[in-house]
C-alpha positions as CSV (number, residue, x, y, z in Angstrom):
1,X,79.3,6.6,11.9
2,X,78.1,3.0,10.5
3,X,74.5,4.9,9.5
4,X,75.9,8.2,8.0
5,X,78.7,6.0,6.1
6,X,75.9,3.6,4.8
7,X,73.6,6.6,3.2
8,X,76.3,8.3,1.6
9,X,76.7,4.6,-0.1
10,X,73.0,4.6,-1.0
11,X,73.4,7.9,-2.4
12,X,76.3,7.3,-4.3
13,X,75.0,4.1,-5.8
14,X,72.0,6.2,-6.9
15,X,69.2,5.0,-4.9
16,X,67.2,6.9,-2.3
17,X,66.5,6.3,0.8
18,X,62.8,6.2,2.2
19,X,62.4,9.6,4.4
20,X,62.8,9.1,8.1
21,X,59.9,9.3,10.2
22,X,59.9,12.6,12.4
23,X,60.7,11.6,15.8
24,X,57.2,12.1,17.6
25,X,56.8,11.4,21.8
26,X,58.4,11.9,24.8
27,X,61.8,14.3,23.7
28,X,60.8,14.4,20.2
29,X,62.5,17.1,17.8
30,X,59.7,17.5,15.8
31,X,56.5,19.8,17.2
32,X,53.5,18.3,14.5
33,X,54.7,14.9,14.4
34,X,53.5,14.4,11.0
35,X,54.3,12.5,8.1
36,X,54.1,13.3,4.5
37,X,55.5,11.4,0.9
38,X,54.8,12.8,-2.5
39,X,55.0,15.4,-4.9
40,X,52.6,18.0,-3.6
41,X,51.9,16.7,-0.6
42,X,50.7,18.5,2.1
43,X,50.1,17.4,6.0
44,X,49.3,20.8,7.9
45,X,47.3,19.2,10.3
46,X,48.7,18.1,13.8
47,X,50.0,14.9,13.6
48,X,48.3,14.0,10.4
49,X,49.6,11.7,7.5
50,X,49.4,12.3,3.9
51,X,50.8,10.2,1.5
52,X,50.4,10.2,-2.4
53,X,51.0,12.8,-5.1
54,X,49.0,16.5,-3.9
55,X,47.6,14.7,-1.4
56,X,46.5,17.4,1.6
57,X,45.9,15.9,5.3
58,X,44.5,19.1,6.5
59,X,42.9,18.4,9.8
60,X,44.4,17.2,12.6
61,X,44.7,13.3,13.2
62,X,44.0,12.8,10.0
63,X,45.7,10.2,7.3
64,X,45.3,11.0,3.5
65,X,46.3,8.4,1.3
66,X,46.1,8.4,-2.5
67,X,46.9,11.1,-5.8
68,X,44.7,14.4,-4.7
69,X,43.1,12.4,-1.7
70,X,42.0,15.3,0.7
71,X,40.8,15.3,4.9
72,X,39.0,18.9,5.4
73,X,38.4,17.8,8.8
74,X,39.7,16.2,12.1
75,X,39.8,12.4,12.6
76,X,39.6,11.7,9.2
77,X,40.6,8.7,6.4
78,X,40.9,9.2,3.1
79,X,42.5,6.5,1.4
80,X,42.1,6.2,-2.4
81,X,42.5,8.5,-5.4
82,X,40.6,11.6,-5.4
83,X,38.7,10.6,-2.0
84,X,37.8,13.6,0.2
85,X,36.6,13.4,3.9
86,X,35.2,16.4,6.7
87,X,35.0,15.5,10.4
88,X,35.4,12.4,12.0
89,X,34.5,10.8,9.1
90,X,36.1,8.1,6.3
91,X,36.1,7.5,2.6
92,X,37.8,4.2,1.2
93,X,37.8,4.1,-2.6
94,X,38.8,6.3,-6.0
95,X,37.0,9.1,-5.5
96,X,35.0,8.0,-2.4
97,X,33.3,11.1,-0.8
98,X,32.3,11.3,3.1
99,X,31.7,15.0,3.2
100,X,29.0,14.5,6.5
101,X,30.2,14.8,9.9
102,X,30.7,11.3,10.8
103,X,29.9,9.7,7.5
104,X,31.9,6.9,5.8
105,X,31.8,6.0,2.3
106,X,33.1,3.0,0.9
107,X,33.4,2.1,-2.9
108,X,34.3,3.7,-5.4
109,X,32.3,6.8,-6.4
110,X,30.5,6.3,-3.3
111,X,29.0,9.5,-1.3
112,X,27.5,9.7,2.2
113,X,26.4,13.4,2.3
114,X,24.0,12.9,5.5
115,X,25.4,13.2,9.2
116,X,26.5,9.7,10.4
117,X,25.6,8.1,7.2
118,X,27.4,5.2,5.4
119,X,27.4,4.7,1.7
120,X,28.7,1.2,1.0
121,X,29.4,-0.1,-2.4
122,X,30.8,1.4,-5.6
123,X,28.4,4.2,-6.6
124,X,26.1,3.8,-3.2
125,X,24.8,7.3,-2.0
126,X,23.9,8.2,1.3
127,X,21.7,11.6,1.7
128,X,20.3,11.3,5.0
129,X,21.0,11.8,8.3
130,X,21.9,8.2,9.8
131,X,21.5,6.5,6.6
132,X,23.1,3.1,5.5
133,X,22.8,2.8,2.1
134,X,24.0,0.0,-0.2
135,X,22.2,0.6,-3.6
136,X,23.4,1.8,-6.7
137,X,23.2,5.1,-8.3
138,X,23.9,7.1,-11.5
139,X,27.1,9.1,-11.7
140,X,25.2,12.5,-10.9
141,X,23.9,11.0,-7.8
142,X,20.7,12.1,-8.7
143,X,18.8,8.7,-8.7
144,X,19.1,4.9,-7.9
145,X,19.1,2.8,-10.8
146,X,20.4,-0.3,-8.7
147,X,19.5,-2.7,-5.9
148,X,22.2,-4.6,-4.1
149,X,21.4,-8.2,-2.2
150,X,22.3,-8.0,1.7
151,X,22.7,-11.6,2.3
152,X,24.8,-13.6,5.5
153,X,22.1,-12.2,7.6
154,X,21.2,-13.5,10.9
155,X,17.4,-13.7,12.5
156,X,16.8,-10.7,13.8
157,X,15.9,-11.1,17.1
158,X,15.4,-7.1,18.7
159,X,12.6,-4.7,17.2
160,X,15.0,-2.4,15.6
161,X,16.8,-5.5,13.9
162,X,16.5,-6.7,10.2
163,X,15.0,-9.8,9.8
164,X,16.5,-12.3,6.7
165,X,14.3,-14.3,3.9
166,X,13.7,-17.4,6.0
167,X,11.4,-15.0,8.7
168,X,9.8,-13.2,5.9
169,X,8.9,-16.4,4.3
170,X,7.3,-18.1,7.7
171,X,5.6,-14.4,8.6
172,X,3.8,-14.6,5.1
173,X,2.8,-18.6,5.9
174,X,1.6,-17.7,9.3
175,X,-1.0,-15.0,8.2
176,X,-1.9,-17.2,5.4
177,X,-2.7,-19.6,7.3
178,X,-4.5,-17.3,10.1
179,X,-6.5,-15.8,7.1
180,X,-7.2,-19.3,5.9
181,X,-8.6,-20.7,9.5
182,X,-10.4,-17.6,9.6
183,X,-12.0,-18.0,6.4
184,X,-12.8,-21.9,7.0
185,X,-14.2,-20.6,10.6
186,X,-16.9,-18.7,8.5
187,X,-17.7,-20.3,5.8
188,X,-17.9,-23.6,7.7
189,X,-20.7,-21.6,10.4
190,X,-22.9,-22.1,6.6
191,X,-24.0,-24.9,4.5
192,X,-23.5,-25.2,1.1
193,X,-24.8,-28.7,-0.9
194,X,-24.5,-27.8,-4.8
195,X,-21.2,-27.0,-6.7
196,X,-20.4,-23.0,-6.9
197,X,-22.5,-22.3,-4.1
198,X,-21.3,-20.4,-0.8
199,X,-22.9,-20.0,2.2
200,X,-21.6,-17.5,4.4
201,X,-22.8,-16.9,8.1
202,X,-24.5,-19.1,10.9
203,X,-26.8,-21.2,9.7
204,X,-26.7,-19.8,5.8
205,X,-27.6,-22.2,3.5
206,X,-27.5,-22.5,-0.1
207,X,-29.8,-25.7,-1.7
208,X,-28.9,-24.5,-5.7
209,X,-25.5,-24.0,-7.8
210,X,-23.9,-21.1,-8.2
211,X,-25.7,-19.4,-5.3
212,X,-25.0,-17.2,-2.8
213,X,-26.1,-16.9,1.1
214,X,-24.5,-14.3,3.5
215,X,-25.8,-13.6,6.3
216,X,-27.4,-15.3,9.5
217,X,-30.1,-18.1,8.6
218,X,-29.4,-16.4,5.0
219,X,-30.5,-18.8,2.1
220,X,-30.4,-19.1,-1.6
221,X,-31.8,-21.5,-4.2
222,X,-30.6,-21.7,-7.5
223,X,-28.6,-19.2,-9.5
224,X,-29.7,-16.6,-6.3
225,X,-28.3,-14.3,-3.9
226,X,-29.5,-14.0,-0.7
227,X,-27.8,-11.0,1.5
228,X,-28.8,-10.3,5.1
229,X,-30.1,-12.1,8.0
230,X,-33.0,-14.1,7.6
231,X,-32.7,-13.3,3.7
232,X,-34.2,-15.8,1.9
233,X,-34.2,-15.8,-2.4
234,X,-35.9,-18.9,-3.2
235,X,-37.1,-18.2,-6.9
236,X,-34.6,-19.1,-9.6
237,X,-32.3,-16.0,-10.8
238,X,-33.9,-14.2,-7.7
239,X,-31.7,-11.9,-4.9
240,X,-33.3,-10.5,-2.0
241,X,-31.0,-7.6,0.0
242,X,-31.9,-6.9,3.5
243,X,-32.7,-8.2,6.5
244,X,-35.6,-10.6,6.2
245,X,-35.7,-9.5,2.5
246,X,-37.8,-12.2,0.5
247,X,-37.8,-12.9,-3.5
248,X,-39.4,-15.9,-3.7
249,X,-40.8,-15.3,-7.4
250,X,-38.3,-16.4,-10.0
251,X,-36.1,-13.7,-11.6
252,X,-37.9,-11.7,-8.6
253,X,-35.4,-8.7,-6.8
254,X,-36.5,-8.0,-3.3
255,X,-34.6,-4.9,-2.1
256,X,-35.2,-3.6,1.5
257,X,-36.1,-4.9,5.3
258,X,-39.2,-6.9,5.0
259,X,-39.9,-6.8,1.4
260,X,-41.2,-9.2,-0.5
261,X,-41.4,-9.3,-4.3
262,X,-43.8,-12.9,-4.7
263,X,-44.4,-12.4,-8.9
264,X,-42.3,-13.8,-11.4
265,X,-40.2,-10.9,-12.3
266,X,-41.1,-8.8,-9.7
267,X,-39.4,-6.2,-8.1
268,X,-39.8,-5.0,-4.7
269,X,-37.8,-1.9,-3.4
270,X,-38.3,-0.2,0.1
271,X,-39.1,-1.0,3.5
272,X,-42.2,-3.6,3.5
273,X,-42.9,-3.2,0.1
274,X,-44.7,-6.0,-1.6
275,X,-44.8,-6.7,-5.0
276,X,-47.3,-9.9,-5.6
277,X,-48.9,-9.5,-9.4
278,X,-46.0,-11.1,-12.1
279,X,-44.6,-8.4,-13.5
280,X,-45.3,-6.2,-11.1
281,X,-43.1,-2.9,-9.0
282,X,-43.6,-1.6,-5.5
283,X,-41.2,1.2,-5.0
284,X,-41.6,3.4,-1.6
285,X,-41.8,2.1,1.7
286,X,-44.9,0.3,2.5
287,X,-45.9,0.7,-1.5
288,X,-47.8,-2.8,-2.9
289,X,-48.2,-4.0,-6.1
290,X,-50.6,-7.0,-6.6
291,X,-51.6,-6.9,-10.3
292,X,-50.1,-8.2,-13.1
293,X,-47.5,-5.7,-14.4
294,X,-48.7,-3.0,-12.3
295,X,-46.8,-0.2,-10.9
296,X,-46.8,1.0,-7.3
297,X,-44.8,4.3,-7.2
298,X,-44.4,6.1,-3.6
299,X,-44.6,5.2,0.0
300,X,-48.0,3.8,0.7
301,X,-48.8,3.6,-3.0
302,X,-51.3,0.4,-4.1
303,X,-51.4,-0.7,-7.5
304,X,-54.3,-3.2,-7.1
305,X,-55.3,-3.7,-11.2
306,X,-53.5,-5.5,-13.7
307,X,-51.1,-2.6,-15.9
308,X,-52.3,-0.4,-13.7
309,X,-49.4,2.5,-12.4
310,X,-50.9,4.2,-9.2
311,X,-49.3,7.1,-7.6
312,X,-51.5,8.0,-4.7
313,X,-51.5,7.4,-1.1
314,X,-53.2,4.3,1.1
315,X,-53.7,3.5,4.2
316,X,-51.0,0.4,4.0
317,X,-49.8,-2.2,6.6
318,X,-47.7,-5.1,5.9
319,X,-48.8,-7.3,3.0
320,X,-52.2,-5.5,3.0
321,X,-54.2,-2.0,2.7
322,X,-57.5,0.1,3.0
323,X,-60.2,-0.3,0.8
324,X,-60.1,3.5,-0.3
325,X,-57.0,5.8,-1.1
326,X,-56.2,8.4,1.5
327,X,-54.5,10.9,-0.4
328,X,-53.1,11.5,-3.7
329,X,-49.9,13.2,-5.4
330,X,-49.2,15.7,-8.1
331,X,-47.5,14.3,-11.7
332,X,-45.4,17.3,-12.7
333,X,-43.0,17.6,-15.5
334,X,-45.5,16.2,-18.0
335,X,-45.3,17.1,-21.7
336,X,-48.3,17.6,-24.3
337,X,-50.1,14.8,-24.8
338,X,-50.3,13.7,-28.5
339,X,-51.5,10.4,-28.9
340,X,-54.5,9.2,-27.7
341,X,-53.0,7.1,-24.7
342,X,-51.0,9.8,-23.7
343,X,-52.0,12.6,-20.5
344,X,-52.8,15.8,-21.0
345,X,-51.3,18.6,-18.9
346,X,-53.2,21.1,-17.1
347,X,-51.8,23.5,-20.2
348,X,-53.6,21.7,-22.5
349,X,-56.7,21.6,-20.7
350,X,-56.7,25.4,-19.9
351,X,-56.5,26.0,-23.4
């Protein structure tokens, strides 16, 4: 009598009561046992709560809170204006969306539209399937155009774990370090006695500045590269490539295993060419050039006069040759001869 005489005082003073919760249990009156507060507001699910102006808890132990908020699904939050939710999933913010099975977004404007995916952060989007994302995107949802920092981190400690700043840092010092030792390891197996000079290998040496010896018992003089083991360029502004490549003439470039280029400006190219004479080229393997600026063009090709360029075939062997050509080799692709120290061509001749 007390209660029923107390509401009709409320009434007649002109303020409202809050609704009575349906009684819900053991003996209850009411079969849903859900709850609802708002113009519009709708709570067909069983035993679902929906609270705000329109806003529609339609599945089942769901709670929609907030103007138009919306749960399509079972077991579902939405809490903030204009958020929507599907199964078993939760959205927390004006105009959250956790449309995913299982999803939660947090934020507002945040989506998480992959199954068991969580969007956290105003504007963060999750699109894939077991996502966390916590980056910002553009109102369309169509790209990122934000980072956020995740900081408070622990060490990670298990192989699926994040690891923080402090173990990224001492990861990168560790392998610089390794890479260092490993470097000193290999440079210190050489020995280099001028400034800009590296040695490179065991027992490299380099005797000149800014020289260059990789390789084992490699070795450079001055302004020279020497690559490959037993590679030795001892001429000034000489490189020899190759295993027991040699340029010992200065400016010399000895190119092959075995070779040697000897002259002053010589160059050697092929395996156990020799090119002696200053000047001189031994292209082709076992091709030897002793004049000055002579030419040794083929394997087994001897150039034995000064500007002479000999295309023919020897009998060769290392650093020497037979006394008489074995063979010889056709010049093709010749032009006219118009000068007087030019060839002829067989057309000329034939006419």
């Amino acid at each position: 009598g007390r209660a029923l005489l107390l509401a009709g005082l409320m009434i007649s003073a002109g303020v409202m009561a809050a609704p009575v919760p349906p009684a819900c249990g053991f003996d209850s009156t009411t079969k849903e046992c859900s709850t609802k507060y708002g113009s519009g507001a709708s709570d067909s699910g069983v035993r679902s709560t929906a609270y705000g102006a329109n806003a529609n808890a339609w599945g089942s132990d769901s709670v929609a809170i907030g103007t138009n908020s919306s749960t399509g699904g079972h077991s579902s939050i939405a809490i903030g204006s204009e958020s929507s939710v599907n199964n078993h999933g939760v959205a927390i913010g004006f105009k959250a969306k956790a449309m995913a099975d299982r999803s939660i977004a947090t934020g507002d404007n945040s989506n998480a539209s992959g199954y068991n995916s969580v969007a956290l952060g105003a504007n963060a989007v999750a699109k894939k399937d077991n996502e966390v994302n916590i980056g910002i995107w553009s109102d369309d949802k169509s790209k990122q155009t934000g980072l956020r920092t995740l900081s408070g981190l622990s060490d990670g400690v298990n192989p699926d774990e994040a690891v923080n700043m402090k173990q990224f840092d001492s990861a990168i010092t560790a392998v610089n370090n390794y890479t260092d030792t490993g470097i000193n390891k290999v440079l210190s197996s050489g020995s280099a006695t001028a400034r800009d000079a590296f040695a490179i290998g065991n027992d490299a040496t380099v005797t000149g500045y800014m020289s260059t010896a990789i390789g084992v018992k490699a070795n450079a003089s001055t302004a020279s590269t020497a690559t490959g083991d037993n590679a030795s360029a001892s001429g000034m502004n000489s490189t020899a490539t190759g295993m027991s490549a040699n340029a010992t003439g200065n400016g010399s470039v000895a190119t092959g295993v075995g070779v040697h280029a000897t002259g002053n400006g010589s160059i050697a190219t092929g395996a156990n060419a020799y090119a002696t004479g200053d000047g001189s080229i031994a292209t082709g393997n076992m091709s030897i050039a002793t004049g000055i600026n002579s030419v040794a063009l083929g394997a087994n090709a001897v150039a034995r006069k000064d500007n002479e360029v000999n295309i023919g075939i020897w009998k060769t062997f290392p650093g020497g040759y037979s006394p008489t050509p074995t063979g010889t080799r056709t010049l093709s692709g010749l032009s006219d001869g118009i000068n007087p120290d030019e060839a002829v061509n067989k057309g000329q001749l034939d006419t």
